[in-house]
C-alpha positions in Angstrom: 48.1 -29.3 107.0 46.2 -31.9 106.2 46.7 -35.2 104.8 43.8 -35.0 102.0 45.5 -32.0 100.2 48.9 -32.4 98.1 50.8 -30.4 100.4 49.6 -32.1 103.5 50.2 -35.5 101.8 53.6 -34.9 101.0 54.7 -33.3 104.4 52.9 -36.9 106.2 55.0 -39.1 103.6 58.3 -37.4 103.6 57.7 -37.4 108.3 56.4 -41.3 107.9 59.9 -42.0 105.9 61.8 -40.1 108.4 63.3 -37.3 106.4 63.6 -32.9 107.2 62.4 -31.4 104.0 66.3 -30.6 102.9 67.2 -34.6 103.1 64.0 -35.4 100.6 65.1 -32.4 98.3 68.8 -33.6 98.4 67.6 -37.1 97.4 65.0 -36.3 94.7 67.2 -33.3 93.1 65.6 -30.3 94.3 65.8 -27.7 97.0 64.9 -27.2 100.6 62.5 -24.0 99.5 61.1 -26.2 96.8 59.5 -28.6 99.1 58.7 -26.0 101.0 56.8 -24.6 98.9 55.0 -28.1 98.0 54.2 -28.8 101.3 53.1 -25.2 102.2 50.3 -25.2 99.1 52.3 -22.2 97.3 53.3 -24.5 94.2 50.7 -27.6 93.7 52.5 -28.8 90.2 55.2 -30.6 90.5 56.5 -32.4 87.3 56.5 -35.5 86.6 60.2 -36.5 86.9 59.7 -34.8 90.7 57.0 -37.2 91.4 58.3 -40.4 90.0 61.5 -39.4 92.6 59.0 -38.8 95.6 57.3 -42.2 94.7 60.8 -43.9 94.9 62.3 -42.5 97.4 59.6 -42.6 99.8 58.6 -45.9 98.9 55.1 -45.5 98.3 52.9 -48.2 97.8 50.4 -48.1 94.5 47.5 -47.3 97.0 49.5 -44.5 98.3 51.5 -43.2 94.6 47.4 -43.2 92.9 45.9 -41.3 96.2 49.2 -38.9 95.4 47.9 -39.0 91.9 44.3 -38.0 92.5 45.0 -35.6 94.7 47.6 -33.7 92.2 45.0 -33.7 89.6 42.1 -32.7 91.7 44.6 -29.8 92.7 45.4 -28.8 89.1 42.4 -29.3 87.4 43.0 -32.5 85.7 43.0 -35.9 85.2 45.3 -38.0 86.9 48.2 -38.9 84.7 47.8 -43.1 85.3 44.7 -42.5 84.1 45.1 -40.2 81.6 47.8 -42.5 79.6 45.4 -45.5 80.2 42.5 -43.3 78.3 45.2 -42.3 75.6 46.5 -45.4 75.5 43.1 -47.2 74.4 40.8 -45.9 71.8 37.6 -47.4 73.2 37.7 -46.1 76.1 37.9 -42.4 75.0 35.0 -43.4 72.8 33.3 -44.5 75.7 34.1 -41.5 78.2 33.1 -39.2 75.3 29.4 -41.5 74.5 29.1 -41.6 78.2 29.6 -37.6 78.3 27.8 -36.7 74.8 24.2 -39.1 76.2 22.7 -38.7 79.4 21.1 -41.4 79.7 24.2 -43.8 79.1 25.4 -42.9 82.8 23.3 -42.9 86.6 21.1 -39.8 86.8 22.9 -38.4 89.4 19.7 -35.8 90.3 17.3 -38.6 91.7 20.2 -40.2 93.5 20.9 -36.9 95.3 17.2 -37.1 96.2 17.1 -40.6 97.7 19.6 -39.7 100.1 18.5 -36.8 101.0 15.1 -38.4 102.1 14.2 -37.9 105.7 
């Protein structure tokens, strides 16, 4: 697995901190086939109660918890949850994201900086 997908990232954190996949479940309150199953790709959601545990237990830095975070939401479709309270949490910043979205011209025209490095 690799380290850049949840799966991957969990199965490197819970090795790193020394732990078989049945010592991690026994210490954040889950099972052996439920890490598993994390770690395998066959569930990519877990809550957040689950993570906050993982975080803790495995001691994850900030670095480490918001990489967990981006790659969970990239994984599920969404935004990551940090982030997603933050935008909640502050009502000019969803005006913002939603001026930025709603007029093109508010954000880098991403078409002409494809071109310039794609320039031989």
């Amino acid at each position: 697995m690799k380290n850049n997908d949840l799966g991957g990232y969990i199965c490197f954190l819970r090795e790193r901190a020394g732990y078989t996949q049945a010592e991690l479940a026994t210490l954040i309150g889950a099972t052996q086939f439920y890490i598993s199953y994390l770690e395998s790709g066959r569930k990519l959601n877990p809550s957040i109660k689950i993570m906050a545990k993982m975080f803790d237990v495995l001691e994850m830095s900030k670095e480490e918890i918001e990489k967990f975070l981006d790659i969970h939401a990239k994984a599920n479709g969404c935004v990551s949850y940090d982030i997603a309270d933050f935008i909640m949490a502050n009502d000019d910043v969803r005006v913002s994201i939603r001026n930025s979205r709603d007029k093109p011209d508010s954000y880098p025209n991403w078409d002409d900086f494809i071109k310039k490095i794609n320039k031989e």
